[in-house]
C-alpha positions in Angstrom: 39.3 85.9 184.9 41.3 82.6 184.4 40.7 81.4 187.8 37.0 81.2 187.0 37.4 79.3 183.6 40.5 76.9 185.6 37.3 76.4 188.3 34.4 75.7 185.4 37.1 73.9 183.6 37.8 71.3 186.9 34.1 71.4 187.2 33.4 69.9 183.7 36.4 67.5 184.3 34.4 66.2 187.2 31.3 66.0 185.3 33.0 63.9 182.7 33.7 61.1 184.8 31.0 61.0 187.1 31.0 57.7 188.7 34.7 58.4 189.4 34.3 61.5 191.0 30.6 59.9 192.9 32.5 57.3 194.4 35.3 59.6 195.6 33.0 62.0 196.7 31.2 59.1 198.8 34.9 58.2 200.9 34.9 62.1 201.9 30.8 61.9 202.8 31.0 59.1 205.0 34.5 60.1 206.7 32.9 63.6 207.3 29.6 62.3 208.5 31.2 60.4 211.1 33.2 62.9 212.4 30.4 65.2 212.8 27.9 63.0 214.7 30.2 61.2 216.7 31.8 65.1 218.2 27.9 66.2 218.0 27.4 63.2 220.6 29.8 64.3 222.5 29.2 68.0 222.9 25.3 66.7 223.1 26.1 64.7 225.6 28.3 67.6 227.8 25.5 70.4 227.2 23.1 67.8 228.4 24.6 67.1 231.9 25.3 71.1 232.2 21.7 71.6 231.7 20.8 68.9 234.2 23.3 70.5 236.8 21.6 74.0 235.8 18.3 72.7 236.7 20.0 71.5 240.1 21.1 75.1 240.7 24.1 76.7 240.7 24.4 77.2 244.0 25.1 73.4 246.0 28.1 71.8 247.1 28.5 68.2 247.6 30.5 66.8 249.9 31.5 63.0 249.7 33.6 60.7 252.2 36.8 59.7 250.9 40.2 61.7 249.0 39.3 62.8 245.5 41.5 59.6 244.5 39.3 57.5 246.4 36.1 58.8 245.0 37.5 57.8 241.7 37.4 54.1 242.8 33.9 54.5 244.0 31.5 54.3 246.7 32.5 51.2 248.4 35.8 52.7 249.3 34.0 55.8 250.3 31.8 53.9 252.8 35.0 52.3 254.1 36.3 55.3 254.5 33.6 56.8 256.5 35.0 60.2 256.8 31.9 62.6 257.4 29.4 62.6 260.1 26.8 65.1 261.3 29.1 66.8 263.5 30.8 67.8 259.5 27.3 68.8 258.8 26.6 71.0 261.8 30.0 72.3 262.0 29.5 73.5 258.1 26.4 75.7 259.2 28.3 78.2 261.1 30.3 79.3 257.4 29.0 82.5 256.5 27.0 82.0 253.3 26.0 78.5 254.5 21.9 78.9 253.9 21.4 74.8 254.5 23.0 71.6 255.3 21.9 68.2 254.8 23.7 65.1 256.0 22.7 62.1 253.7 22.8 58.5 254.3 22.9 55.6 251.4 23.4 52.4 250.7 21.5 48.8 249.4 19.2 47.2 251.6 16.5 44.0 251.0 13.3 44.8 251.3 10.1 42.7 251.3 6.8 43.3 249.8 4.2 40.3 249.4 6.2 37.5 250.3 9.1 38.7 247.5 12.3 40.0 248.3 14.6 42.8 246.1 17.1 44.7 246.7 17.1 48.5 245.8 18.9 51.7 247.0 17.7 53.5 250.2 18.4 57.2 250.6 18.0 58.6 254.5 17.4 62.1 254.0 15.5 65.2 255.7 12.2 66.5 254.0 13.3 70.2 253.3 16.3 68.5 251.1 13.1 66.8 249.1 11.7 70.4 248.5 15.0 72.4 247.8 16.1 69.9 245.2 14.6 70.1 242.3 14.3 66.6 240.5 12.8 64.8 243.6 9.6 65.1 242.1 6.2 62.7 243.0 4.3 61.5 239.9 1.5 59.7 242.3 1.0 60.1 246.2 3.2 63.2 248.4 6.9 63.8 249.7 7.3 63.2 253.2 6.9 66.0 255.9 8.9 67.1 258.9 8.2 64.5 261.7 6.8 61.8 259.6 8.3 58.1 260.4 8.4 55.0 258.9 7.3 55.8 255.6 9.1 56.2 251.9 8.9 57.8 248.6 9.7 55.4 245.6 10.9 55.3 242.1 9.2 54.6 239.0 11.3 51.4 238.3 11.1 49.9 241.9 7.4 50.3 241.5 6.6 48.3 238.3 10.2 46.3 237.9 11.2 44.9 241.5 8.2 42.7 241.9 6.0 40.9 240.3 3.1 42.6 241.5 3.1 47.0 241.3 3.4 48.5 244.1 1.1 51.5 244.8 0.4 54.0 247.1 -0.3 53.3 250.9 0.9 50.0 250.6 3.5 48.6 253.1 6.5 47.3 252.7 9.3 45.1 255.2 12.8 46.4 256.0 14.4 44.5 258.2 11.4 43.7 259.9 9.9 47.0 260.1 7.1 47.8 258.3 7.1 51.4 256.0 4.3 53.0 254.4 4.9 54.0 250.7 3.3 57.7 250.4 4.4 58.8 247.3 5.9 57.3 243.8 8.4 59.8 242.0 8.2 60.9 238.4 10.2 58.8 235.9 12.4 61.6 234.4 15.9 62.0 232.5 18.9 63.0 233.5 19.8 64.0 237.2 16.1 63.3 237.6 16.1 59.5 236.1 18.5 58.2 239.1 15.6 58.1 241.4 13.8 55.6 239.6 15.8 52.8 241.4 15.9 55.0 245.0 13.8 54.4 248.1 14.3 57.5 249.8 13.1 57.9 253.9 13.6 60.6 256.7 17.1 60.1 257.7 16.0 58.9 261.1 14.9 56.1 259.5 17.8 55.3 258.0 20.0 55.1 260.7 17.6 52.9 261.9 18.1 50.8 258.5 21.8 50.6 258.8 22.5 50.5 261.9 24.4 47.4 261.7 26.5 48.9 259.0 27.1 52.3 259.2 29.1 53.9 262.3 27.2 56.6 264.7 26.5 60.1 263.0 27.4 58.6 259.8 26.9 60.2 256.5 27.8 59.1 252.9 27.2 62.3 251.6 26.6 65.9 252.9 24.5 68.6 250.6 25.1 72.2 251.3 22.9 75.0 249.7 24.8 78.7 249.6 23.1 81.5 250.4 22.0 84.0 247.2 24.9 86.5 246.8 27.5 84.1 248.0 29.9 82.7 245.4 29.8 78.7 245.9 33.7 78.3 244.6 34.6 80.8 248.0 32.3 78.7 250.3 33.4 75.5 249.1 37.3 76.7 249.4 36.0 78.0 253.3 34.1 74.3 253.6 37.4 72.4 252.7 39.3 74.5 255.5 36.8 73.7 258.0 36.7 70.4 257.0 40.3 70.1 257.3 40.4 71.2 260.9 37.8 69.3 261.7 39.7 66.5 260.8 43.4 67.4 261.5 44.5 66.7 257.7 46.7 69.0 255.9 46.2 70.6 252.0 46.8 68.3 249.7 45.6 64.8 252.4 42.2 65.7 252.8 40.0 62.3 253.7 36.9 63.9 251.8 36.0 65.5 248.7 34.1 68.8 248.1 32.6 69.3 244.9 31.0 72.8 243.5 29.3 73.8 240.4 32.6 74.8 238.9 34.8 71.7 239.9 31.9 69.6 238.8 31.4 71.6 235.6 35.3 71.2 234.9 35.4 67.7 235.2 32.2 67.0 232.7 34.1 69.1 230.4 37.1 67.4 230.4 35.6 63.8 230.4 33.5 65.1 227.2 36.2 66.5 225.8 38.5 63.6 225.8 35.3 61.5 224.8 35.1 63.6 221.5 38.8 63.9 220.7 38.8 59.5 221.3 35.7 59.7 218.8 36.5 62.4 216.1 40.3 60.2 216.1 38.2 56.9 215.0 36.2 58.6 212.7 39.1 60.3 211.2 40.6 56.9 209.8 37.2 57.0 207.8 38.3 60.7 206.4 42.1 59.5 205.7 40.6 56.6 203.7 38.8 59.0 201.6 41.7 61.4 201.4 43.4 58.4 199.7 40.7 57.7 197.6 40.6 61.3 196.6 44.7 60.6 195.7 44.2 58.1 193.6 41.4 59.6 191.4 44.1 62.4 191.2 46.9 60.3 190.0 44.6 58.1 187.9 43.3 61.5 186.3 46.7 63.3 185.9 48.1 59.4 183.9 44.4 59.6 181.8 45.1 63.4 180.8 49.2 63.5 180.4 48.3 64.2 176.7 46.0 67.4 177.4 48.5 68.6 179.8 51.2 68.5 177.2 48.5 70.7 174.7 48.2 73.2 177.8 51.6 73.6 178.5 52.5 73.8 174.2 50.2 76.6 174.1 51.3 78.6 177.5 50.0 77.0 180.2 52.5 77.8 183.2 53.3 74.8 186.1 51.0 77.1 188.4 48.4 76.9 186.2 48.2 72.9 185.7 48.7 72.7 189.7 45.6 75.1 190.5 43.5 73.7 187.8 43.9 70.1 189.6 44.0 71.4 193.6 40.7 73.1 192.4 39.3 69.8 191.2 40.5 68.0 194.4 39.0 71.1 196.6 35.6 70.2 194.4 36.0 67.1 195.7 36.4 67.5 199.1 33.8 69.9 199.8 31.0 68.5 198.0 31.9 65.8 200.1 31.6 67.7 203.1 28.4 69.1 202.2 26.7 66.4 201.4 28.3 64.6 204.7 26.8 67.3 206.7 23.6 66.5 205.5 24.4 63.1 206.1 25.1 64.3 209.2 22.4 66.3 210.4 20.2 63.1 209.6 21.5 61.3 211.3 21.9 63.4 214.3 17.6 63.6 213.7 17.4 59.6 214.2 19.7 59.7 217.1 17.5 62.6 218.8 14.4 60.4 218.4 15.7 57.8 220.5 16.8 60.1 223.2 20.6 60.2 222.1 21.6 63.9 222.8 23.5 65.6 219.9 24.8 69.1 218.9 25.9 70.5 215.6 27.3 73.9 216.4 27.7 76.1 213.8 31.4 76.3 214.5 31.5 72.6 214.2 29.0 72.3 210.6 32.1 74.9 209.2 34.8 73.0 210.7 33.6 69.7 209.2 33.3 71.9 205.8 36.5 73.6 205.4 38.5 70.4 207.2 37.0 68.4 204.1 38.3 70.8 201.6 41.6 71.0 203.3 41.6 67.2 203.1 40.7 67.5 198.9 43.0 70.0 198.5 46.1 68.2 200.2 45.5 64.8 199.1 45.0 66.5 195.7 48.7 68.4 195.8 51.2 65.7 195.1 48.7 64.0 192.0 48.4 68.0 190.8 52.5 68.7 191.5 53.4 65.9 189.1 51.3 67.1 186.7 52.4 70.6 186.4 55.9 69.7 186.6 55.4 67.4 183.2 57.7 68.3 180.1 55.5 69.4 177.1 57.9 67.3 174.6 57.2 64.3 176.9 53.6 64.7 178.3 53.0 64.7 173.6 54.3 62.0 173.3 52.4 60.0 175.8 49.9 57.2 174.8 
């Protein structure tokens, strides 16, 4: 029963220097706190875009001019590049488990509405692409049918932001001298869906018309290709690349495009979030070593205030193990109190951040992590303070004033 009265004796220690042991306490609240929103971001942030690439479906591959090192620098050196055409796109329909393909084209164009001028992204793409994906959706007006020329679907922000006067429905607009109809206004969204608030998407016939000038014949910036149900996208998008390879006389390994499936996609959010919250929890941990200090000090500034009692204990049989246990408990108070009351810090926080459409995730796994790592941190900023006190002489320890 002595480990109970050591733990109500460390509590009572606590109590009786409570602005002490508050302020401490506060060092291992904020460090925690930190640590737990900041990783909450970032797995919030990583189970967000997951869910967005659900919603897309499971089953696309996107295929994008230019080496994977290339599509690291960006779109301009993809369009440089200009590696895919529609003869990729038609080729890629003969792959078993190839239910759809669509060749995209994209880039910035001016256009001209009321005697203004702005420049915005125009999309060239086929009207069944506008039904099979699922965040092209219209908050006013229609999409675009099968047939239909010189006519566009807008976003949200190109609507009310590009000009100074809104631009609604079944109004016309000037490209290039060519006047297109706007039929339909998409819904402002987040996530995969908020990126077409700043497109102008038309029938891809259009489009070529558009960029004639700068795009070569059968161009296309991107290429979309829907599997068939029953079909595992990672072994059609391996079967893609080999196509594609022939197609363009490149060998493993010097491929002049990229393909992209669920998985490779999924991978590379992971591993972007993933450093994100290791870069994060390692800033926030300076917060938790500066409290592990403070918790040090109050140690050592405790063990020099109570040398006297620890000579008493150790007079009348209190062993080394015993001093060192009765202060590692007081530091362990210490440290997970702190971590408590830095979860709920924590989980406040996370509240305020939710409001204003930050994503966050406490796990449970993390909420017990950030628990037990503040104890840990108590306890071993606690054992060299609690050390010197049990290894104190009696005869000495009496003596001290």
């Amino acid at each position: 029963m002595y480990h109970l009265d050591l733990l109500n004796y460390a509590v009572n220690n606590l109590f009786n220097r409570k602005l002490r042991s508050y302020l401490t306490i506060l060092g291992i609240v904020i460090g925690i706190a930190a640590i737990v929103v900041l990783i909450s971001i970032a797995q919030g942030v990583n189970d967000f875009i997951m869910n967005q690439l659900g919603a897309l479906g499971g089953n696309w591959i996107s295929i994008n001019p230019g080496s994977p090192k290339q599509s690291m620098m960006g779109s301009v050196m993809s369009a440089v590049s200009a590696t895919l055409s529609t003869n990729d796109a038609n080729a890629l329909k003969a792959i078993p488990g190839v239910q759809k393909v669509y060749p995209m084209l994209q880039d910035r164009s001016v256009i001209q509405f009321k005697n203004e001028t702005g420049r915005v992204i125009i999309v060239g793409v086929d009207s069944e692409a506008l039904k099979d994906v699922s965040y092209y959706e219209v908050d006013k007006g229609r999409l675009y049918k099968s047939g239909e020329r010189r006519i566009v679907v807008i976003g949200d922000s190109i609507a009310n932001g590009v000009f100074k006067t809104n631009i609604t429905v079944n109004q016309v607009i000037q490209i290039k001298g060519a006047s297109f109809r706007v039929i339909g206004i998409f819904k402002k969204g987040g996530g995969l869906a908020a990126a077409t608030g700043g497109m102008m998407v038309m029938p891809l016939e259009d489009a070529k018309f558009i960029f004639g000038d700068q795009k070569l014949p059968n161009q296309a910036d991107e290429i979309l290709v829907e599997t068939a149900n029953g079909y595992d996208p990672e072994v059609i998008g391996s079967q893609v690349s080999t196509k594609l390879r022939q197609l363009h006389h490149v060998k493993e390994g010097e491929e002049d495009f990229t393909v992209q499936t669920p998985a490779s996609i999924a991978q590379t959010v992971n591993t972007i979030t993933g450093t994100l919250a290791l870069f994060l929890a390692g800033i926030s941990g300076i917060a938790l070593i500066v409290g592990g200090i403070g918790i040090a000090n109050t140690m050592f500034m405790s063990v020099m205030e109570r040398t006297k009692e620890i000579g008493i204990l150790k007079a009348i049989g209190a062993t080394e193990n015993v001093v060192l246990e009765m202060f590692l408990l007081e530091a362990g108070i210490i440290g997970l109190v702190g971590g408590a009351l830095g979860l709920v810090l924590a989980a406040v926080a996370t509240l305020v951040l939710n409001y204003f459409g930050v994503p966050t995730d406490i796990s449970p796994e993390l909420a017990t992590f950030g628990l037990l790592f503040s104890m840990v941190v108590g306890v071993i900023a606690g054992f060299f303070p609690a050390r010197r006190a049990a290894r104190l002489l009696p005869v000495e320890a009496l003596r001290y004033e």
